[in-house]
C-alpha positions as CSV (number, residue, x, y, z in Angstrom):
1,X,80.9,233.9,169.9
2,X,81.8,233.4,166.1
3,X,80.8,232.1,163.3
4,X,82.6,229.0,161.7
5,X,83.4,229.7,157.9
6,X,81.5,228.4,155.0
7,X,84.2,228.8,152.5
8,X,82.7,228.1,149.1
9,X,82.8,230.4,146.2
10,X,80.3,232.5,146.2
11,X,77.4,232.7,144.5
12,X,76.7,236.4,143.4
13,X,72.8,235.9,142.4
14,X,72.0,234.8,145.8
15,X,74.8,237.4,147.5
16,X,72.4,240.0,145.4
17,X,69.6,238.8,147.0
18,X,70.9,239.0,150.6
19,X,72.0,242.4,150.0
20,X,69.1,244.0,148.6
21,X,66.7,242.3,151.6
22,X,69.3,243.6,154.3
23,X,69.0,247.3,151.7
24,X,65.4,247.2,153.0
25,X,66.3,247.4,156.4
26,X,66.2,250.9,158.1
27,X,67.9,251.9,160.9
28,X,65.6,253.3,163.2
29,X,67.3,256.5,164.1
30,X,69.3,257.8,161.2
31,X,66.2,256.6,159.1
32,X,68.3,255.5,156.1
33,X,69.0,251.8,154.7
34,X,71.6,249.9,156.8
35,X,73.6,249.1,153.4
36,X,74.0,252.8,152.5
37,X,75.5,253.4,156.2
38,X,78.2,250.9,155.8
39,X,76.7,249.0,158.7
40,X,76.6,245.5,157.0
41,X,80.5,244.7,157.7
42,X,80.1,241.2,155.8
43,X,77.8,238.7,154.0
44,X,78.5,235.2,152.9
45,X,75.7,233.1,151.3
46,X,76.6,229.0,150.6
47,X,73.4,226.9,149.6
48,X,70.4,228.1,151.6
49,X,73.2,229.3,154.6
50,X,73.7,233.0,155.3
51,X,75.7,235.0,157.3
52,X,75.9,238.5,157.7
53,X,78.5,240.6,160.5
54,X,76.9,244.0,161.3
55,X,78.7,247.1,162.8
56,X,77.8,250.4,164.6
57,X,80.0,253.5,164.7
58,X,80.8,253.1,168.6
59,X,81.0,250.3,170.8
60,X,78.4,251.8,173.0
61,X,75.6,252.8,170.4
62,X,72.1,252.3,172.6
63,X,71.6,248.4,172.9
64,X,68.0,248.7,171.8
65,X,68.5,249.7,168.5
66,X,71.4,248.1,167.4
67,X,68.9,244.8,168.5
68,X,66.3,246.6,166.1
69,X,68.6,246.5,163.2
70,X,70.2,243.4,163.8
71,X,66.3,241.7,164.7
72,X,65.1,243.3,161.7
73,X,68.1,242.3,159.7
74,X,67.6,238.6,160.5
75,X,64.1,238.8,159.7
76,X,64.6,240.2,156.1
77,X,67.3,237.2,155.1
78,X,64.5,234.4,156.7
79,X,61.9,236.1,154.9
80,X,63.9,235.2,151.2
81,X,62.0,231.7,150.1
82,X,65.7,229.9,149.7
83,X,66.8,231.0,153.0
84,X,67.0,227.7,155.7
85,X,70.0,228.9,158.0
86,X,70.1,232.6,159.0
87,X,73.2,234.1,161.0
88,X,73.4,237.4,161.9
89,X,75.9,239.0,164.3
90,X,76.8,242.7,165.6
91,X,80.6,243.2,165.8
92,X,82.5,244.9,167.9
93,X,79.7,246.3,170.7
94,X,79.5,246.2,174.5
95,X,76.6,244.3,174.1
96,X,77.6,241.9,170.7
97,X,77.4,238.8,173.4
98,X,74.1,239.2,174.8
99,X,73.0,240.6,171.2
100,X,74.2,237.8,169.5
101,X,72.6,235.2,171.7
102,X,69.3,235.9,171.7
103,X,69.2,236.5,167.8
104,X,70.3,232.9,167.7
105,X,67.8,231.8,170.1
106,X,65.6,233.9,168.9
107,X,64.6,234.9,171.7
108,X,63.2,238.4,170.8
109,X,63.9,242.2,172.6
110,X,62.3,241.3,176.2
111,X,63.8,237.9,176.1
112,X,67.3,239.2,175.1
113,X,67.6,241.8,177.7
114,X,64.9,241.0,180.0
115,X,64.4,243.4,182.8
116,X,66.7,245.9,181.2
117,X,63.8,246.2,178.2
118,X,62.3,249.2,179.8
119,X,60.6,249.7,176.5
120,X,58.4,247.5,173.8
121,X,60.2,247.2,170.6
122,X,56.9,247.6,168.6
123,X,57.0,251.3,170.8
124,X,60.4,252.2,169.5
125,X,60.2,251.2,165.8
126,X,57.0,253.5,165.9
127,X,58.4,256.2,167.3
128,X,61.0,256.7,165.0
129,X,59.2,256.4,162.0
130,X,56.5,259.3,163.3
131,X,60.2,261.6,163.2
132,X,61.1,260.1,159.8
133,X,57.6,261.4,158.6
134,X,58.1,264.5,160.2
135,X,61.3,264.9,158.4
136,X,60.0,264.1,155.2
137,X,57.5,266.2,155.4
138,X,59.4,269.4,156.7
139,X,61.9,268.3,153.3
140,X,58.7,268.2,150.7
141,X,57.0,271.5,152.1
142,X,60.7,273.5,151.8
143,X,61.5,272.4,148.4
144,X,58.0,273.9,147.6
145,X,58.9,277.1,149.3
146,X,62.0,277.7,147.4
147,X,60.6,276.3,144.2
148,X,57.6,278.6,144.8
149,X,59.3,281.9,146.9
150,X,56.2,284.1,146.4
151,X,54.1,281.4,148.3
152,X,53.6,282.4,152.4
153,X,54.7,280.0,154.8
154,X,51.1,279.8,156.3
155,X,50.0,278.5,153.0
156,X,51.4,275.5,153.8
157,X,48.5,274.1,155.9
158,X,46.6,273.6,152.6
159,X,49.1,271.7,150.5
160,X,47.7,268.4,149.9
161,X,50.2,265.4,148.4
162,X,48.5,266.0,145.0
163,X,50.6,269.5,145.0
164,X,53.7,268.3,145.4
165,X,56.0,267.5,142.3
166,X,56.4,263.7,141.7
167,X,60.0,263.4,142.8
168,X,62.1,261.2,145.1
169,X,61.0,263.6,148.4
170,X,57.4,263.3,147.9
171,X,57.7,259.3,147.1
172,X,59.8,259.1,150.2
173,X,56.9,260.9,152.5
174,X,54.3,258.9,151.1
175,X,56.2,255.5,152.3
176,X,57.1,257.1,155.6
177,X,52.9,258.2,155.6
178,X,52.2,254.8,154.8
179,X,54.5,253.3,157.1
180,X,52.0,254.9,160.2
181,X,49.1,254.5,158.7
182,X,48.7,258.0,157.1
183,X,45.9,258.4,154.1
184,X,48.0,258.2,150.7
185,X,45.2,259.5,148.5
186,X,46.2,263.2,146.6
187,X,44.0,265.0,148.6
188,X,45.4,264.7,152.2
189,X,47.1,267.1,153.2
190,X,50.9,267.4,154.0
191,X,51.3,269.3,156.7
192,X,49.9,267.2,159.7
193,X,50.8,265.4,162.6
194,X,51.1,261.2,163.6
195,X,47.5,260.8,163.7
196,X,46.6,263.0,160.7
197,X,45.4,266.3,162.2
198,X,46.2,269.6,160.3
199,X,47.2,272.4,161.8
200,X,45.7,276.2,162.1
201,X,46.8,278.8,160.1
202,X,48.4,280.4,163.0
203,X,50.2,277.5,164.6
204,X,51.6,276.6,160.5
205,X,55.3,278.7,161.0
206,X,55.6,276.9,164.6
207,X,54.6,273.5,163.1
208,X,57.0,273.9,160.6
209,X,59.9,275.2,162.4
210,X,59.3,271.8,164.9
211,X,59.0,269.4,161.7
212,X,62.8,271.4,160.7
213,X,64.0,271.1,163.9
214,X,63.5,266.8,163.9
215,X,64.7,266.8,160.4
216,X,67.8,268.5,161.2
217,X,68.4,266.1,164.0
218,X,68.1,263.1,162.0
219,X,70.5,264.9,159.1
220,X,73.1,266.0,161.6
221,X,73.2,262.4,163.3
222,X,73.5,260.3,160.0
223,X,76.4,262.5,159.2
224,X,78.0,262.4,162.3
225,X,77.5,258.3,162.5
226,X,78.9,258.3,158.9
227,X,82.1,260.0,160.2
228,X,82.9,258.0,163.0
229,X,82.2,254.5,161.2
230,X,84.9,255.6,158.5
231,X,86.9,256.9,161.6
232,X,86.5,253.1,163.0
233,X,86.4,250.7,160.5
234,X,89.2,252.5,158.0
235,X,87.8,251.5,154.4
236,X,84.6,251.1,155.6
237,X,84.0,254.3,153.3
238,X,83.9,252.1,150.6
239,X,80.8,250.6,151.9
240,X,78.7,253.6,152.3
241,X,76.1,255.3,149.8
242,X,76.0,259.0,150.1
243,X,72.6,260.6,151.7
244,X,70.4,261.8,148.8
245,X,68.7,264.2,151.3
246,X,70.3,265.9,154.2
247,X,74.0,265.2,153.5
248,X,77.1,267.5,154.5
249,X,79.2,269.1,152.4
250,X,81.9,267.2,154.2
251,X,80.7,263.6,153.0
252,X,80.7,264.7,149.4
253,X,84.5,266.2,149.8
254,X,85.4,262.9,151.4
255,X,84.2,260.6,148.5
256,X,85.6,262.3,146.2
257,X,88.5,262.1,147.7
258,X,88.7,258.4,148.1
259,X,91.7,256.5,146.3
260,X,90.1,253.6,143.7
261,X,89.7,250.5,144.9
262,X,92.7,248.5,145.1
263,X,91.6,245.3,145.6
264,X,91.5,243.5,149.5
265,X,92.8,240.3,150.5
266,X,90.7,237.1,150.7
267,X,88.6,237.1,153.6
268,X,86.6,234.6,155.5
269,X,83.1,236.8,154.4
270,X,82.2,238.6,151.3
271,X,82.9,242.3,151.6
272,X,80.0,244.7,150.4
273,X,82.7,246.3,148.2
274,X,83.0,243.3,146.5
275,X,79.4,242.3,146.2
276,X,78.7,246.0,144.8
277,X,81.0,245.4,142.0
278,X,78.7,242.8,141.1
279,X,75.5,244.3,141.9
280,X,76.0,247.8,140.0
């Protein structure tokens, strides 16, 4: 199933739009913006038309959330006030027919895959952002153990938001608390589970070492994603942001050692290289 070209020059205000709605969308598992993961492939705008081509790092990435990302991708292009026409389309997956079609029919996750969706979307999303609290969490409350060494690790229960510095990690867990319906105020505390409840003073080291254990997950995954995209799409590098939190020694040594830009050939879609140039 593809997508007939719009060939017109582009139009880099609205290209900038497109791009920074797809930048808002997360995917669900590696808990980072699909732009910075390289997994917008392409992105054309012409008039109030839009088409964007999305790719995973294997063919045989778990259907349900590449339909997440690619749902939630379409949703963020028809939610910009210009937008008539939205196509988006995942490249390159054991699923990308079945995918593709019901995105155009809009036909939602139980409609797509019918009795194969063994699981409400609504579910999934919501479990992933209760790890991508937990992971910003465990981040804030180590930073403020090595920032504060002297401080004991059971201390923690009683750190409320109000304690933490205002940096990009405490910004992040406040979107991620907000984002389940966490209190936001400077006097909840940090240290807590989905629904809010603290923990003992006892039961702080295990809580902690539980909240490390997701957020290490979550870290290793998006680095190992990050490699095998590059591995499959060869310039693809090009396209991805490096991880301000959680990334591998490995990803900075392989920026930096990235050739510049050459230049690519004319292509049917706007590569995010090019749009970048534009958007920096």
């Amino acid at each position: 199933m593809g997508l007939a070209p719009l060939r017109a020059a582009p139009d880099v205000e609205s290209l900038t739009a497109a791009y920074d709605a797809l930048a808002t969308v997360i995917d669900p598992e590696l808990d980072e913006p699909i732009t910075d993961l390289g997994f917008v492939r392409s992105l054309e705008v012409v008039g109030d038309h839009v088409a964007a081509h999305l790719r995973l790092p294997t063919s045989f990435c778990a259907p349900n959330f590449a339909y997440l990302m690619a749902s939630d991708a379409k949703d963020a292009l028809s939610a910009l006030p210009w937008t008539r026409d939205v196509v988006v389309e995942l490249d390159d997956h054991h699923d990308s027919d079945l995918i593709n079609a019901g995105l155009a029919a809009d036909a939602g996750y139980r409609g797509t895959f019918r009795h194969e969706a063994d699981q409400d979307l609504d579910e999934l999303r919501e479990t992933f952002q209760r790890k991508a609290h937990t992971a910003a969490m465990e981040r804030c409350l180590t930073a403020l153990l090595r920032a504060e060494p002297d401080r004991a690790v059971e201390d923690l229960g009683s750190v409320t938001l109000g304690d933490l510095p205002a940096d990009d990690r405490t910004a992040a867990l406040r979107r991620r608390r907000a984002a389940i319906g966490l209190p936001d105020d400077d006097g909840a505390a940090v240290l807590v589970d989905h629904e809010g409840r603290g923990y003992a003073v006892r039961d702080v080291p295990l809580a902690l070492r539980r909240a490390r254990s997701t957020r290490i997950s979550i870290d290793g995954n998006a680095h190992f994603c990050r490699g095998l995209l590059r591995t499959r799409y060869p310039g693809s590098e090009r396209d991805q942001v490096q991880r301000p939190e959680g990334a591998e020694a490995a990803d900075a040594a392989y920026a930096a050692d990235l050739p510049e830009a050459q230049g690519r050939p004319a292509l049917t879609f706007i590569p995010l290289s090019q749009l970048k140039e534009h958007h920096s």
